[in-house]
C-alpha positions, 0 to 999 in steps of 0.5 A: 527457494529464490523468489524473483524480484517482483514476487519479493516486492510484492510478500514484503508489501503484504507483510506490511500492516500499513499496506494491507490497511490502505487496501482495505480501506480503498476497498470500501471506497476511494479516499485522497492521501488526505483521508487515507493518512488521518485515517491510518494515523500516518504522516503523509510522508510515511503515506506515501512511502506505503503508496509507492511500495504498492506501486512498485509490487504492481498493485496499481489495479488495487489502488484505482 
């Protein structure tokens, strides 16, 4: 089974702990990259890169 390219962005987004972590997190509530990544015990640089996997898998409604 082939998947489309947003359907193989979004599983390999959810088969990363860090992402599923910043959901989780912003579900409670909304926290700046700041906070996310002392948080997470992430560099920002890393941080981001996690941001803007969940950007690219079009979670953006979960990240607001």
């Amino acid at each position: 089974m082939f998947l489309s390219e947003g359907s193989r962005r979004l599983v390999l987004t959810f088969f990363d702990v860090n992402s599923l972590k910043i959901l989780q997190l912003l579900e409670i509530k909304d926290m700046s990259a700041g906070e996310l990544a002392e948080k997470l015990g992430l560099g920002l640089s890393t941080l981001k890169c996690n941001l803007d996997s969940l950007l690219d898998a079009d979670m953006y409604g979960f990240l607001r």
